[in-house]
Residue, then its C-alpha position, 0 to 999 in steps of 0.5 A: x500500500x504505497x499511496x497514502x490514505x484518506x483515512x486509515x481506521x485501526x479496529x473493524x468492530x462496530x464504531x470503525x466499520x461505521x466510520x468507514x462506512x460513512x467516509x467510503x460512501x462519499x468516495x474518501x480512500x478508507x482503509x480498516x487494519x483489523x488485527x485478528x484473522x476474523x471480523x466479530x470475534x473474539x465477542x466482547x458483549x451481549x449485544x442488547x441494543x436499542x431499537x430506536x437507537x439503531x432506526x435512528x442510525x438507518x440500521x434497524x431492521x437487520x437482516x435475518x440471522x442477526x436478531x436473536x430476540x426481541x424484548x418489551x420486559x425486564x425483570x429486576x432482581x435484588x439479591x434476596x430475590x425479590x423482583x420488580x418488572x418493567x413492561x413496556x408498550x412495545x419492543x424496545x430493546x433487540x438481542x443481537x448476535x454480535x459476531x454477525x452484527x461486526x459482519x453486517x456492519x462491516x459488510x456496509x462498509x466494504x461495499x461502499x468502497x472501504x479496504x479492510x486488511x485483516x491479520x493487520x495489528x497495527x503497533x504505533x501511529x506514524x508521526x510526522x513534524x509532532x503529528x499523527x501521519x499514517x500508521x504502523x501496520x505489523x503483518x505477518x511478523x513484517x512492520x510496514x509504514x502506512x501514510x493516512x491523511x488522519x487517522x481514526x482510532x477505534x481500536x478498543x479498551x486497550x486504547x495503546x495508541x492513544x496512551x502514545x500520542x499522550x492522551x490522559x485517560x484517567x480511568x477510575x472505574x474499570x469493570x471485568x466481565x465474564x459472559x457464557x453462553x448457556x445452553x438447555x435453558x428453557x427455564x429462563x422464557x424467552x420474553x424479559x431480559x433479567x437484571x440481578x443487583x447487589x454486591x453479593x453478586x455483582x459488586x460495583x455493577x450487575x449481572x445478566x441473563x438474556x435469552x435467546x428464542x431458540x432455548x439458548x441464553x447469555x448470562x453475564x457479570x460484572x465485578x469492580x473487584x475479584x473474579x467475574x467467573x467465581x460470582x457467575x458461578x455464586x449467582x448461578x448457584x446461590x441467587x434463589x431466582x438465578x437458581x430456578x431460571x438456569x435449572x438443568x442449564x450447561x455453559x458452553x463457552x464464556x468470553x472475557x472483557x473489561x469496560x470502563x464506566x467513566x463516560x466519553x473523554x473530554x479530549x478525544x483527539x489530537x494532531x492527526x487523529x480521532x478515537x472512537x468507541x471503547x478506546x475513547x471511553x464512549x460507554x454509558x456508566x449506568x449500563x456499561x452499554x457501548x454499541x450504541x454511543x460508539x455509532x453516534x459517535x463514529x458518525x460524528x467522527x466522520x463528519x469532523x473528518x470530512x470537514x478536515x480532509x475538505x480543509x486539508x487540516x487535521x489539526x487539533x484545533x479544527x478536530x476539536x469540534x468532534x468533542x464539542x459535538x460529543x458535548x452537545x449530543x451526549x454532555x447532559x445524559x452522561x451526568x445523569x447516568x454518572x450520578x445514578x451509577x453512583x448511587x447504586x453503587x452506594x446502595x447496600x444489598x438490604x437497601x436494594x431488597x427494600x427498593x424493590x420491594x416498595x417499587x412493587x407495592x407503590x406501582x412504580x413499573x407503571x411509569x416506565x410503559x410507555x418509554x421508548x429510549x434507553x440510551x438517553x436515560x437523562x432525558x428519559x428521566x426528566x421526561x418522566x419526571x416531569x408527568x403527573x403520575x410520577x409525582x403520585x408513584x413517587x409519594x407511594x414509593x416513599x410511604x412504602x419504603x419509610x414503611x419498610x425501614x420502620 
């Protein structure tokens, strides 16, 4: 690859695959270097999406063989098992299989004109006069210097470009996650997503259990500290609800990954480049959910790149209007998101057991059925906070709860 490129995109999951797809369709020389042999795997995350969400980015319906599932319930579990359900109007969240969905996606791109040079782990940037040039690609054991005009970095959680170009990355919540795929899981339905809360579980965020419609399931948990594999077996064992979904349930496989809940960083970008998705933290401190913002953000990446190879500059000062539209897009539910991540990170396991139980007893639930975004939780809450009928659950949620604690 002698020319120089456009744009060379390091990492073909889903943010890299659409910000190439984006630059491609516009006729820009795209190029994704993807260090492993194959697109989607190995599978990082259960792949719960929202379905506004992705309408909202041309990507929703998805072709068959994508979908595993669709939900309008989710079910709430404290760690003495009691339970509250959420029931929505409507489906509002889809189950996808995520290697397929990498594919799909990936799929779009190279069809719109995007190159992608799997087996391509791509060591350092290329730097030239202070700033990012191109990178450098090793291939079968061979360096090779590739010249970009910019570059996007999409490369993940172990975000090494960026900590060599001296971006500050300041993360102060890291979660391991350990999910297994289960099979012979009949028990578990296939109508709700199930949410397990409580440090005797899951400390410092949640476990999961979504299933499949084919019988199959994705049970998964996320630790601040310990082994994520030793609290997947406890609350597959212990959880007095856990126990009877997964009766007679097998696992067959279980992935590894680490996430981080500190929200997008404030300066994603730098002489020559741009970062997207894990590596630049875009993931929603509540949920630990990265698809989605990634792809906002993805999108907004091209359009900042566009503007730069227009102008022939890929300085910082021009690309930090990336940040600035990340700010204006995302700035307000992050708050939200991080303070309720704090909250429940705050909360004892008896307190989670007494929440839950008066959500139930004040008909809270109800106030979520017509919700239809679960990616913008601020604005979510705000909206519903702002109804009547919010004022009424949430003098009935306190009258019960005081009730319970007396």
């Amino acid at each position: 690859m002698d020319e120089t490129l456009d744009v060379a995109v390091v990492g073909a999951g889903p943010a890299g695959s659409y910000a190439a797809l984006h630059l491609a369709r516009l006729g820009f020389k795209v190029c994704v270097f993807e260090e492993h042999t194959a697109i989607g795997v190995p599978t990082h995350c259960a792949g719960h999406l929202s379905i506004a969400s992705l309408k909202s980015l041309g990507l929703y319906p998805l072709p068959n063989g994508i979908v595993e599932n669709i939900f309008s319930c989710a079910c709430f579990h404290s760690p003495s098992g009691f339970e509250v359900q959420v029931h929505l109007n409507k489906p509002v969240t889809c189950a996808v299989n995520r290697a397929a969905f990498d594919v799909y996606l990936a799929g779009l791109a190279e069809n719109s004109g995007a190159v992608f040079s799997m087996n391509s782990r791509v060591d350092g940037f290329l730097f030239e006069k202070g700033s990012v040039a191109g990178v450098l690609v090793k291939q079968n054991g061979v360096i090779k210097r590739v010249k970009s005009r910019i570059v996007i970095d999409a490369e993940g959680i172990a975000a090494r470009l960026l900590r060599q170009a001296g971006v500050s990355l300041k993360r102060r919540c890291l979660i391991k996650t350990v999910q297994a795929d289960i099979a012979d899981a009949s028990s578990v339905g296939s109508g709700a997503v199930h949410v397990f809360l409580g440090k005797a579980y899951a400390p410092g965020f949640y476990a999961w259990l979504i299933p499949r419609k084919d019988g199959t399931a994705k049970l998964g948990v996320g630790v601040r500290y310990g082994h994520p594999y030793l609290y997947l077996q406890n609350l597959a064992h212990k959880h007095p609800v856990a126990l009877k979904l997964l009766y007679g349930a097998r696992v067959i496989r279980t992935v590894y990954h680490t996430i981080t809940l500190d929200g997008p960083l404030t300066r994603a970008y730098g002489e020559g480049f741009l970062a997207v998705g894990d590596a630049a933290s875009q993931v929603k401190p509540t949920t630990g959910g990265g698809v989605v913002p990634a792809l906002i953000c993805a999108k907004l990446a091209a359009e900042v790149v566009v503007h730069a190879l227009e102008k022939n500059d890929a300085s910082r000062k021009l690309l930090q209007s990336y940040g600035k539209k990340i700010q204006k897009i995302f700035g307000f539910d992050m708050r939200v998101m991080r303070l309720l991540r704090r909250f429940l990170d705050e909360l004892s396991d008896d307190q989670i057991d007494r929440i839950i139980r008066s959500s139930c007893r004040a008909n809270l639930p109800d106030l979520f059925s017509d919700v239809e975004e679960v990616d913008f939780q601020g604005r979510t809450l705000l909206k519903l906070l702002g109804s009547s009928a919010a004022l009424v659950a949430l003098t009935r949620f306190s009258a019960a709860y005081c009730f319970a604690n007396s």
